[in-house]
ZAMAR-438513 format. One record per residue: residue number from 1; residue in three letters; x, y, z of N, C-alpha, C, CB in turn. Coordinates in steps of 0.1 Angstrom, whole numbers, plus 5000, padded with zeros to 4 digits. Atoms other than C-alpha are relative to their C-alpha. Glycine has a CB too. Layout:
! residues N
{nr->NUM	rest->Ala	neast->X	nnorth->Y	nup->Z	caeast->X	canorth->Y	caup->Z	ceast->X	cnorth->Y	cup->Z	cbeast->X	cbnorth->Y	cbup->Z}
...
! end
This chain:
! residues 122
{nr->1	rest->Unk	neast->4987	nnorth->4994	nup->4998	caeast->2950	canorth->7960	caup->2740	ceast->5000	cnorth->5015	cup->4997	cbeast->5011	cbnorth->4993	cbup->4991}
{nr->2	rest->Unk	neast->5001	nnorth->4983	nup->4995	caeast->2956	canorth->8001	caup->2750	ceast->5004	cnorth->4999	cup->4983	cbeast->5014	cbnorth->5010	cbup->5017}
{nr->3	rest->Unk	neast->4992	nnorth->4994	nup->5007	caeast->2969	canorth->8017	caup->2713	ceast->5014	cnorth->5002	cup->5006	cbeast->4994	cbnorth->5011	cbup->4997}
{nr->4	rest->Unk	neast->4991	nnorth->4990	nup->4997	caeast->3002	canorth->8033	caup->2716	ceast->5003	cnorth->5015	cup->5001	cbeast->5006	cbnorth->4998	cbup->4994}
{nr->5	rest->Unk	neast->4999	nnorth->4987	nup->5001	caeast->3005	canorth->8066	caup->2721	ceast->5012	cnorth->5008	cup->4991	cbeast->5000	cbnorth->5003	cbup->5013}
{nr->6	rest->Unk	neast->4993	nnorth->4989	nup->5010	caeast->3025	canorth->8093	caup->2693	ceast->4999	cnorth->5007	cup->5006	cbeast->4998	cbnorth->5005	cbup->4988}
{nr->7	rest->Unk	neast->4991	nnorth->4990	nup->4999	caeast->3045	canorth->8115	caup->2698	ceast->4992	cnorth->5011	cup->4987	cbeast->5019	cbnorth->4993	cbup->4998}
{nr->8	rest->Unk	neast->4997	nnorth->4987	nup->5009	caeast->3031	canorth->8152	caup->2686	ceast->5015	cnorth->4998	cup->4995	cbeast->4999	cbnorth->5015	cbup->5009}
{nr->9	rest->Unk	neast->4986	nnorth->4994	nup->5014	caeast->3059	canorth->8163	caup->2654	ceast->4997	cnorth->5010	cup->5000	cbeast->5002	cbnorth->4994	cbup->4983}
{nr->10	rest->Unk	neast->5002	nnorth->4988	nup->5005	caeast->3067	canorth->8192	caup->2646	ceast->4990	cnorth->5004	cup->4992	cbeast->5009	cbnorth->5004	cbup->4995}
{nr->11	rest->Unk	neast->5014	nnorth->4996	nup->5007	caeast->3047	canorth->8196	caup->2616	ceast->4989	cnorth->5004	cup->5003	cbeast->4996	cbnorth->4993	cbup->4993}
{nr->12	rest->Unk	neast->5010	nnorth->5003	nup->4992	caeast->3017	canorth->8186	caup->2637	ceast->4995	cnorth->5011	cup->5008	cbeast->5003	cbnorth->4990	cbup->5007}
{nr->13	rest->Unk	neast->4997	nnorth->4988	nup->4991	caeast->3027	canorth->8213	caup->2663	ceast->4994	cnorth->5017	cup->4997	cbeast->5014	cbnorth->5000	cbup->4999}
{nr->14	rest->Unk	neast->4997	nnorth->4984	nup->5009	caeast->3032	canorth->8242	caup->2637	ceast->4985	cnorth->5001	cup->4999	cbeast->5010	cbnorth->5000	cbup->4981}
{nr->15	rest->Unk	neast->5016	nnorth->4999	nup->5004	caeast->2994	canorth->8233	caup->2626	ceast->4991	cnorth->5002	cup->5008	cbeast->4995	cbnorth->4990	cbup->4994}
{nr->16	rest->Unk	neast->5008	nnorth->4995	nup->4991	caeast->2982	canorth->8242	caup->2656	ceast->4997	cnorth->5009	cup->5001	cbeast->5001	cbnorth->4999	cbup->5008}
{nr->17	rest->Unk	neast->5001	nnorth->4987	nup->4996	caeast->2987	canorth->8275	caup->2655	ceast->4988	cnorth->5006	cup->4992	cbeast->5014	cbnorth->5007	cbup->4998}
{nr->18	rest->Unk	neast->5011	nnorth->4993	nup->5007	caeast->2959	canorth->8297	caup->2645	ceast->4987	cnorth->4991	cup->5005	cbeast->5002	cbnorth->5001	cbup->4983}
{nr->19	rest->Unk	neast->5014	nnorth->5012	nup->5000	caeast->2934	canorth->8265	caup->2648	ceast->4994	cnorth->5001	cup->5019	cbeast->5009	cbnorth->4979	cbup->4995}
{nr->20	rest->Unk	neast->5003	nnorth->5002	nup->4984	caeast->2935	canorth->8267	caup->2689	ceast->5009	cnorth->5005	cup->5011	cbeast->5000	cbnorth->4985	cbup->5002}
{nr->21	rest->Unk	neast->4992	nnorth->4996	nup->4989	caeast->2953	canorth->8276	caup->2723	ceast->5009	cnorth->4991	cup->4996	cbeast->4994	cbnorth->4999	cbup->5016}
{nr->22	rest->Unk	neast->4991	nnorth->5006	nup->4994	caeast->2986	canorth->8258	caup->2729	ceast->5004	cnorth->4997	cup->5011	cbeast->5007	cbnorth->5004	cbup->4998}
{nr->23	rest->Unk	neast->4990	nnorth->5002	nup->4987	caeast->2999	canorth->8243	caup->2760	ceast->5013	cnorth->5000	cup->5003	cbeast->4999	cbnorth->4990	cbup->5005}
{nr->24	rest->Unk	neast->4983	nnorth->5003	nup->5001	caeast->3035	canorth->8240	caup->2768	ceast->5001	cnorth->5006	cup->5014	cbeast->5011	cbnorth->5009	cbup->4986}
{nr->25	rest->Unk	neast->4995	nnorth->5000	nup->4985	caeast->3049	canorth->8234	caup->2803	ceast->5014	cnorth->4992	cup->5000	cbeast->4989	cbnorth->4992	cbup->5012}
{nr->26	rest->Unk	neast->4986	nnorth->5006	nup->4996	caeast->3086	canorth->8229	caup->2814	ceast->4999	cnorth->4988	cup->5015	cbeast->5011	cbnorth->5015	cbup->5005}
{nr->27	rest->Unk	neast->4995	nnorth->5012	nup->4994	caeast->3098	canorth->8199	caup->2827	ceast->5016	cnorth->4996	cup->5005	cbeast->4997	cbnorth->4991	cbup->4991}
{nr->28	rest->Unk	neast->4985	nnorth->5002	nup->4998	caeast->3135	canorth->8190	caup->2841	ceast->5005	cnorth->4988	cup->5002	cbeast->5005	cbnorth->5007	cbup->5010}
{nr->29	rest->Unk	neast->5000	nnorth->5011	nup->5001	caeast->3130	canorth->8153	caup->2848	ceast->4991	cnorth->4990	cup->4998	cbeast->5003	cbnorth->4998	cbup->5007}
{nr->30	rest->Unk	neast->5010	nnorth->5006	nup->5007	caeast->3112	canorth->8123	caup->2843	ceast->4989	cnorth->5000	cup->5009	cbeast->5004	cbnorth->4986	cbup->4996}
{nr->31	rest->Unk	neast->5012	nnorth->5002	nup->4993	caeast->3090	canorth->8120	caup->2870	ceast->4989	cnorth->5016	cup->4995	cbeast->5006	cbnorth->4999	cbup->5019}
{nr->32	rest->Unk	neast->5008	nnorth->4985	nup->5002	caeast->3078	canorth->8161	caup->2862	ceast->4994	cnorth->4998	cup->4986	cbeast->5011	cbnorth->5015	cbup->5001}
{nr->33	rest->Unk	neast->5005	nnorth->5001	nup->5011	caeast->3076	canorth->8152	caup->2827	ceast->4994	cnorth->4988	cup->4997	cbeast->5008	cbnorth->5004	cbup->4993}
{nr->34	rest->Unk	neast->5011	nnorth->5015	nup->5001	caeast->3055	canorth->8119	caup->2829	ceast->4985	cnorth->5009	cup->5006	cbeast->5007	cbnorth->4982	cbup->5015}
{nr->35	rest->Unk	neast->5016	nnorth->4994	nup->5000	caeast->3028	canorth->8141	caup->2847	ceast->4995	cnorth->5011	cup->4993	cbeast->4996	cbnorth->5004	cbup->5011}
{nr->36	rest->Unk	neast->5011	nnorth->4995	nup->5008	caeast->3025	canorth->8171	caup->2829	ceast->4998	cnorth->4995	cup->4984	cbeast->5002	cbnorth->5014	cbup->5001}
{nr->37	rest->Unk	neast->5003	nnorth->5003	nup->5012	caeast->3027	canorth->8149	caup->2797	ceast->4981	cnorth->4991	cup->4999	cbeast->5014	cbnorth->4990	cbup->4995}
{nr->38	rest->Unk	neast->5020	nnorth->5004	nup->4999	caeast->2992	canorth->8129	caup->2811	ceast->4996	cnorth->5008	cup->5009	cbeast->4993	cbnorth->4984	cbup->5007}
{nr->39	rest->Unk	neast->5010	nnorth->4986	nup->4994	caeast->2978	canorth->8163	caup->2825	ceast->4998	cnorth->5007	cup->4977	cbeast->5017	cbnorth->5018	cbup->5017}
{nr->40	rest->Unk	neast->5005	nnorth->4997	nup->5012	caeast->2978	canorth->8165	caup->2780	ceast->5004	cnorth->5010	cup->4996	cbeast->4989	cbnorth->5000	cbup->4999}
{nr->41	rest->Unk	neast->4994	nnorth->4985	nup->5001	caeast->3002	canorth->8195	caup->2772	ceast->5005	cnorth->4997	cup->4984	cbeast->5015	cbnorth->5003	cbup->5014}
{nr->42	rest->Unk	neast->5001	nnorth->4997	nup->5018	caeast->3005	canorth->8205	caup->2733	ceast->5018	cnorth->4995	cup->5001	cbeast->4996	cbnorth->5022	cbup->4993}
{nr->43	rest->Unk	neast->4988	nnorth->4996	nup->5002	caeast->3044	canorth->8211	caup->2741	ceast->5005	cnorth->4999	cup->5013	cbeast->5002	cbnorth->5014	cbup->4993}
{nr->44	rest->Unk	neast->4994	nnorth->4999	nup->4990	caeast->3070	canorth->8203	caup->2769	ceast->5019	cnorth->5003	cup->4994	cbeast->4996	cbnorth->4985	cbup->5011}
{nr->45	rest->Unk	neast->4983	nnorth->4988	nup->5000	caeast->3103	canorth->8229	caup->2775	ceast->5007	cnorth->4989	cup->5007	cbeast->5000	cbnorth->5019	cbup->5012}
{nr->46	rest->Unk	neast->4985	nnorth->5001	nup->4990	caeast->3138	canorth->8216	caup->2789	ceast->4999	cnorth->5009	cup->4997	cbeast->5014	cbnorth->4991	cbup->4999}
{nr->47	rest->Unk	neast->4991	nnorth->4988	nup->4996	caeast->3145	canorth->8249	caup->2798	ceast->5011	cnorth->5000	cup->5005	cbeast->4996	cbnorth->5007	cbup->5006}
{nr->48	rest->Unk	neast->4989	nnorth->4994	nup->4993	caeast->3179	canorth->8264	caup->2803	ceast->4999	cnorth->5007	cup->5016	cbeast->5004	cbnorth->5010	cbup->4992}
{nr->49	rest->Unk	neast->5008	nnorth->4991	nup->4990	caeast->3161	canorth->8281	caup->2833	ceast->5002	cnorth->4993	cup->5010	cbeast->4984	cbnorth->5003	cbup->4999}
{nr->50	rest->Unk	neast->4999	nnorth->5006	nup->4994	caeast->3169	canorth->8249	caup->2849	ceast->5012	cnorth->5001	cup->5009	cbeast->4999	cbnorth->4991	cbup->4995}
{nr->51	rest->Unk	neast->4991	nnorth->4998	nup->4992	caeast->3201	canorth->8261	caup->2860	ceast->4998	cnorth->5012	cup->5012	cbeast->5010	cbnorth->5002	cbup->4992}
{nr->52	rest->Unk	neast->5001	nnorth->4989	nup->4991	caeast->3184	canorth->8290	caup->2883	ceast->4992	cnorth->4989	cup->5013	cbeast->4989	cbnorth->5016	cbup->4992}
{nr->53	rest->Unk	neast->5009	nnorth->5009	nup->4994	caeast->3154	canorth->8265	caup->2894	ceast->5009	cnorth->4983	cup->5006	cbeast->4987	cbnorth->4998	cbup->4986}
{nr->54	rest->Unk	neast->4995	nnorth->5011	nup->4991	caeast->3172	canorth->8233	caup->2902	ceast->5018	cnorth->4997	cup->5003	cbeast->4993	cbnorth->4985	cbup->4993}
{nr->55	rest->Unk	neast->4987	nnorth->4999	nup->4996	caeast->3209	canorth->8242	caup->2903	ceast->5008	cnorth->5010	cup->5008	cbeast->5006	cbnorth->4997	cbup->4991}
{nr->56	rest->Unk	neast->4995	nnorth->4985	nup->4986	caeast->3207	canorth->8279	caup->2924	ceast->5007	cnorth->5005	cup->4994	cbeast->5008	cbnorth->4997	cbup->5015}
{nr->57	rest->Unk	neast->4992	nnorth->4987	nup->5009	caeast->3221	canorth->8299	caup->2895	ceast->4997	cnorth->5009	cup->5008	cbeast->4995	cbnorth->5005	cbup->4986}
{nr->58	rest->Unk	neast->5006	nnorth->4985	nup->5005	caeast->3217	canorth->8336	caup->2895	ceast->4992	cnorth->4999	cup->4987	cbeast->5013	cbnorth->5013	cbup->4998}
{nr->59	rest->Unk	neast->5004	nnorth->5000	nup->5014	caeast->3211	canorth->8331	caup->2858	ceast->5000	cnorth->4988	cup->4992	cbeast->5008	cbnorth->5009	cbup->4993}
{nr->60	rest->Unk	neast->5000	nnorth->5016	nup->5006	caeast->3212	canorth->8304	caup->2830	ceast->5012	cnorth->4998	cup->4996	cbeast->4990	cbnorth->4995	cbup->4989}
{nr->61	rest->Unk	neast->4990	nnorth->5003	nup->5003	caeast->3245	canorth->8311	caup->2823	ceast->5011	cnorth->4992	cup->4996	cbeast->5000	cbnorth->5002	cbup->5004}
{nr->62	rest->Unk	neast->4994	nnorth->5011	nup->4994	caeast->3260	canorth->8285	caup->2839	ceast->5005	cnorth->4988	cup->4992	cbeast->4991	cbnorth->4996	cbup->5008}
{nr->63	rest->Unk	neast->5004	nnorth->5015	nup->5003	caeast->3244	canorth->8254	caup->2824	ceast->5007	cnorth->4996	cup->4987	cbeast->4984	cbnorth->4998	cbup->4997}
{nr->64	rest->Unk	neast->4992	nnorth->5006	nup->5019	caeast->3262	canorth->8233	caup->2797	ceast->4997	cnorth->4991	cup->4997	cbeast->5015	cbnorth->4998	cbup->4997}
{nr->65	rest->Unk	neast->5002	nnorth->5006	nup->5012	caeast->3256	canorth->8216	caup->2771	ceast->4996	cnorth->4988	cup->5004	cbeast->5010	cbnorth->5000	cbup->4991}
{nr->66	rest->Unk	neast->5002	nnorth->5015	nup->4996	caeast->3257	canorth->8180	caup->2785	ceast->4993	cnorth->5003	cup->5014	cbeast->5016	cbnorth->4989	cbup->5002}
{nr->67	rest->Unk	neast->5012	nnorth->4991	nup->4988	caeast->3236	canorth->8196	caup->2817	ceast->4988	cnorth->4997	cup->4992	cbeast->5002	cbnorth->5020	cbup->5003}
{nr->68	rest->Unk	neast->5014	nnorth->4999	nup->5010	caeast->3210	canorth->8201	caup->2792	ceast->4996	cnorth->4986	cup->4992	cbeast->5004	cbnorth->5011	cbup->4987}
{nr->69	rest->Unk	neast->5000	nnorth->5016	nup->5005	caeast->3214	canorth->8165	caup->2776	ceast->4996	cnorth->4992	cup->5006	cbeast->5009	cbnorth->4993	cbup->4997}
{nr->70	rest->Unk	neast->5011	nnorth->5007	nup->4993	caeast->3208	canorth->8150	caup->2806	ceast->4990	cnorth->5002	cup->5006	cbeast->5003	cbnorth->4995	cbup->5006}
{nr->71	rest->Unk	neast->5013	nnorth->5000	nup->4998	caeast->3178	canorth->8165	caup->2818	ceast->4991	cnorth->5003	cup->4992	cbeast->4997	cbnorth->5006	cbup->5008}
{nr->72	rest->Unk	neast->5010	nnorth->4999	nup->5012	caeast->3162	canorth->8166	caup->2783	ceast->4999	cnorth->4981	cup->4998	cbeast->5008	cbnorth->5011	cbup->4982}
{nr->73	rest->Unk	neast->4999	nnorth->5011	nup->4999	caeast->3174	canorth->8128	caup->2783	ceast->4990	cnorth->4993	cup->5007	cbeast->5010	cbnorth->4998	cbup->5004}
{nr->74	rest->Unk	neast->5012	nnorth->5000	nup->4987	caeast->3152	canorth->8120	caup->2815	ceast->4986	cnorth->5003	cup->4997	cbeast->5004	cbnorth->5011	cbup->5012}
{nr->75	rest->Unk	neast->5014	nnorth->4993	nup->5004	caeast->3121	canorth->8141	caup->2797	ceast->4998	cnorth->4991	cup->4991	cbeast->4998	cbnorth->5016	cbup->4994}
{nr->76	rest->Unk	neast->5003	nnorth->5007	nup->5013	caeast->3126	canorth->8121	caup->2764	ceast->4996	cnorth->4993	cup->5004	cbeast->5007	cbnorth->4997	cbup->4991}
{nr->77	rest->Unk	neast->5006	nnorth->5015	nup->4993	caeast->3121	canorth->8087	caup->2782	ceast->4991	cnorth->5001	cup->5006	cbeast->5006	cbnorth->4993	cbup->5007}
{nr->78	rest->Unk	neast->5016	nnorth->4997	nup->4991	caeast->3089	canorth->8100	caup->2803	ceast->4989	cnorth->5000	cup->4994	cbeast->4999	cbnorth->5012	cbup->5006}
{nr->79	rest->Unk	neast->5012	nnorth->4999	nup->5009	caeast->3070	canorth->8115	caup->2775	ceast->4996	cnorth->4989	cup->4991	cbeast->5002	cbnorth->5012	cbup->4992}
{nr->80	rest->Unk	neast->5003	nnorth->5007	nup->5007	caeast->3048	canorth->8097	caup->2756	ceast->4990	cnorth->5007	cup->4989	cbeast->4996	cbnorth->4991	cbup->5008}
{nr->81	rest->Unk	neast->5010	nnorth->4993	nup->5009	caeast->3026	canorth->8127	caup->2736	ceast->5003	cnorth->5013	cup->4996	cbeast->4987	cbnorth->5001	cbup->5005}
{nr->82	rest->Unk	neast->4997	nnorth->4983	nup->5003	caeast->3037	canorth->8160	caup->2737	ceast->5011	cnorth->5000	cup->4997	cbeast->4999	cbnorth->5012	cbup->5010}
{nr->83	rest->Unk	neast->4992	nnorth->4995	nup->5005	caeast->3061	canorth->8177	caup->2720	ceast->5011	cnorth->5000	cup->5006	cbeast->4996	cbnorth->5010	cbup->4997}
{nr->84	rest->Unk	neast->4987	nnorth->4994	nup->4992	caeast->3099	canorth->8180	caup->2737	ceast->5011	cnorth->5009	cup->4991	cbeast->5008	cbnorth->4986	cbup->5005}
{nr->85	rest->Unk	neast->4991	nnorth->4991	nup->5006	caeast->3119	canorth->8209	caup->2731	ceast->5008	cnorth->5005	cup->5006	cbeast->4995	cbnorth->5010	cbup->4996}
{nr->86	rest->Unk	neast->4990	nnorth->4993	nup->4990	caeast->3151	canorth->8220	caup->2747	ceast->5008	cnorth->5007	cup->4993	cbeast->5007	cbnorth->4992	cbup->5008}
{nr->87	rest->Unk	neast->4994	nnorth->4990	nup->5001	caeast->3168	canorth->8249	caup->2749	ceast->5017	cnorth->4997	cup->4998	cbeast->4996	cbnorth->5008	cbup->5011}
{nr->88	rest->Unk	neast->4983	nnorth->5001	nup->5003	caeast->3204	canorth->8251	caup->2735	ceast->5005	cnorth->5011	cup->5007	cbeast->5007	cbnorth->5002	cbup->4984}
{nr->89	rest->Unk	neast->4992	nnorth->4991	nup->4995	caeast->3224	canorth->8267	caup->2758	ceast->5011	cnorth->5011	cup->4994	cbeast->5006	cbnorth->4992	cbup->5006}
{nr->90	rest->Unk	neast->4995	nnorth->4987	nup->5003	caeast->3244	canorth->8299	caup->2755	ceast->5015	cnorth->4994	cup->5006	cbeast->4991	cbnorth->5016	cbup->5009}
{nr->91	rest->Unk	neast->4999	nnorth->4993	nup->5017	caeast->3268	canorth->8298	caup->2737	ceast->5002	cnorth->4986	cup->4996	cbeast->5014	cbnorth->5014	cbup->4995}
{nr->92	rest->Unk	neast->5001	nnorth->5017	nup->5012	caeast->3261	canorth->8259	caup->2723	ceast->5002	cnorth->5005	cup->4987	cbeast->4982	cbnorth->4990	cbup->4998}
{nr->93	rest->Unk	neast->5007	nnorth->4998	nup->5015	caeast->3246	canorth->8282	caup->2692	ceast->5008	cnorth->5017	cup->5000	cbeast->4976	cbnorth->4998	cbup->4999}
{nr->94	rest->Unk	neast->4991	nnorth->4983	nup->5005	caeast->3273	canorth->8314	caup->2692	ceast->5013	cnorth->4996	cup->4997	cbeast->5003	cbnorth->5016	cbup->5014}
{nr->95	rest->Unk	neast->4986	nnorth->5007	nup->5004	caeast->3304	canorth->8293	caup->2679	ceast->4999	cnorth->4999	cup->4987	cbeast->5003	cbnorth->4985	cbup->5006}
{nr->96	rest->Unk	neast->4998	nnorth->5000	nup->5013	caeast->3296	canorth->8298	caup->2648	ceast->4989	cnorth->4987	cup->4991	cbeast->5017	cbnorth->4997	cbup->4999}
{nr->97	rest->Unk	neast->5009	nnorth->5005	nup->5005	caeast->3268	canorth->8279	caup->2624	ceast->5005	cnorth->4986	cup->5002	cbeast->4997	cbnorth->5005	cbup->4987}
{nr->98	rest->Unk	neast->4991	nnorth->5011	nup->5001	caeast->3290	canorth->8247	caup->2618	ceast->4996	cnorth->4992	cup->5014	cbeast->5017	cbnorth->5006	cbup->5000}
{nr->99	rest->Unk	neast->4998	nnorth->5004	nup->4984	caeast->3293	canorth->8244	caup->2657	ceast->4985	cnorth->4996	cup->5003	cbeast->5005	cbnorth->5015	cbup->5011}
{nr->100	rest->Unk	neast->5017	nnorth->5001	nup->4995	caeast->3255	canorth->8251	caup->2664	ceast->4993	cnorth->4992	cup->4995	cbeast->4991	cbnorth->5011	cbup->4999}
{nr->101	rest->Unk	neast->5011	nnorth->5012	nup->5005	caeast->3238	canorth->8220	caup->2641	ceast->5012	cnorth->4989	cup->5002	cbeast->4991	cbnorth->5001	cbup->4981}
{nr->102	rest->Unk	neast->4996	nnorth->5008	nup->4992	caeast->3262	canorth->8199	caup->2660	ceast->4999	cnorth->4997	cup->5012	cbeast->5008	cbnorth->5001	cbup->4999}
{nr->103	rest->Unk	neast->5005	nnorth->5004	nup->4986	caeast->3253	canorth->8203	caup->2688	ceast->4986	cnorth->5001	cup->5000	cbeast->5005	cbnorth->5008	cbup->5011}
{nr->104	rest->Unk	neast->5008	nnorth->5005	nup->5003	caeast->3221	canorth->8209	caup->2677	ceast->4995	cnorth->4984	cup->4998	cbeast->4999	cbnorth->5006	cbup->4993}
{nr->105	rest->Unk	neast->5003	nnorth->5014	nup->5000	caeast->3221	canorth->8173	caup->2665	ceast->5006	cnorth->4991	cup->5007	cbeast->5001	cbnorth->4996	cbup->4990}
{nr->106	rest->Unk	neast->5001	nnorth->5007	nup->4994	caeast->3236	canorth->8159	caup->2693	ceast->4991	cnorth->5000	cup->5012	cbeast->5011	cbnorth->4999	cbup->5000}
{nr->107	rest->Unk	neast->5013	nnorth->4999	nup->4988	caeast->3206	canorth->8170	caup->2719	ceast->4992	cnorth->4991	cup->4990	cbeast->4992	cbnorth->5020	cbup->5005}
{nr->108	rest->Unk	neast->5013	nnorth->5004	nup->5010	caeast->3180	canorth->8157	caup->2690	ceast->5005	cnorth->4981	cup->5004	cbeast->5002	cbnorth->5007	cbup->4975}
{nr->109	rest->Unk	neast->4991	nnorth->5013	nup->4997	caeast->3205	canorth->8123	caup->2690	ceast->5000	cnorth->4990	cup->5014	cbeast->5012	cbnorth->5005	cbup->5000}
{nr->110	rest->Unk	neast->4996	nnorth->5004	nup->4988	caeast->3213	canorth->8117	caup->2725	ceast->4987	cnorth->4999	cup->5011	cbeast->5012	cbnorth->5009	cbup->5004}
{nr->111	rest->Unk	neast->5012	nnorth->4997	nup->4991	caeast->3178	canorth->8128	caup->2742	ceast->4982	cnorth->4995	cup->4997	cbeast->5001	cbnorth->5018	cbup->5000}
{nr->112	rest->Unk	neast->5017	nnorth->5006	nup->5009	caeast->3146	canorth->8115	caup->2718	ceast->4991	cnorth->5007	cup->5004	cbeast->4993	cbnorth->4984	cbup->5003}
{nr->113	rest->Unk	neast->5009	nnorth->4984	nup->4999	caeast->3133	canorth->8153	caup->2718	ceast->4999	cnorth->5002	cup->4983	cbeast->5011	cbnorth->5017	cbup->5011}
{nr->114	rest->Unk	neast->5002	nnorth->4998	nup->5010	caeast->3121	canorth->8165	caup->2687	ceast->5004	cnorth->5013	cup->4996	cbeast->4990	cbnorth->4996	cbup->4997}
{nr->115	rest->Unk	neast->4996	nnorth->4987	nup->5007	caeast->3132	canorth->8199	caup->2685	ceast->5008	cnorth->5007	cup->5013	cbeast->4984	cbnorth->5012	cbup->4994}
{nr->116	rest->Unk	neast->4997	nnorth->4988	nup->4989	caeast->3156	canorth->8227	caup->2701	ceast->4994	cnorth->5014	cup->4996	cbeast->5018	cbnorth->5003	cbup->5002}
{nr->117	rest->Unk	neast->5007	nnorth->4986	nup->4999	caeast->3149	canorth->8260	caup->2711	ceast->5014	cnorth->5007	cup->5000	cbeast->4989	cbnorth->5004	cbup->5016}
{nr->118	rest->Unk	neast->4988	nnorth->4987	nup->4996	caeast->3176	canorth->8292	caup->2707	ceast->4996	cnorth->5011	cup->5002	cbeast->5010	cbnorth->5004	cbup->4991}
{nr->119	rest->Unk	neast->5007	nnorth->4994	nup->4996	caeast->3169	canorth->8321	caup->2725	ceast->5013	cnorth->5011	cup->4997	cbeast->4994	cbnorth->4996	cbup->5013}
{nr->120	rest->Unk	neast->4996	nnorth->4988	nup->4998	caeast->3181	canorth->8359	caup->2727	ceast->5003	cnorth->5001	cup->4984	cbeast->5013	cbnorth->5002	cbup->5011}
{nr->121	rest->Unk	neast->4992	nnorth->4996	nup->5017	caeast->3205	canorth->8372	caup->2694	ceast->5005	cnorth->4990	cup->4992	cbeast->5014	cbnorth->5009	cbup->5000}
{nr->122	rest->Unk	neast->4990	nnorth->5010	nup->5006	caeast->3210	canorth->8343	caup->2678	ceast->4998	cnorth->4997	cup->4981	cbeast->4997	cbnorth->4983	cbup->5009}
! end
């Protein structure tokens, strides 16, 4: 009978650094993120980016919050090894601290990703 495969953790992640290269490739659904997770990638992004690439932004503006839930949702259930990390949308994490590890913990919650990402001045 095959093992099961684990899920990289953070911890695990962090200890990479210095020791070796990193991979990490964005994903937006499951089918994208079932292959590059057996192509063997350290780290897979939900990027915000998704609103330029598969919803014809200008920018990432756009995208909200439950946008981001369900195509980190879709990644979570695909992967079976690498890392999932999605990006908290702008402004998920400019409402004030309170605000931002609420919604922080409802992406972690709702998606079975192990970490977000916040980007620019935050």
């Amino acid at each position: 009978m095959a093992e099961a495969k684990k899920r990289l953790t953070v911890p695990q992640f962090a200890a990479l650094k210095g020791q070796r290269r990193i991979a990490m490739l964005t994903a937006y659904d499951f089918a994208m993120a079932q292959l590059v997770d057996e192509a063997g990638v350290d780290a897979i992004l939900v990027g915000d980016s998704l609103s330029m690439v598969v919803q014809g932004h200008e920018n990432t503006l756009p995208v909200t919050l439950d946008e981001m839930i369900y195509h980190a949702e879709m990644v979570g259930r695909a992967v079976q090894s690498a890392l999932v990390v999605v990006d908290m949308p702008f402004p998920s994490y400019h409402l004030g601290v309170a605000k931002a590890i609420e919604n922080a913990g409802r992406i972690l919650k709702e998606t079975r990703t192990q970490a977000v990402k916040l980007e620019g001045g935050a």
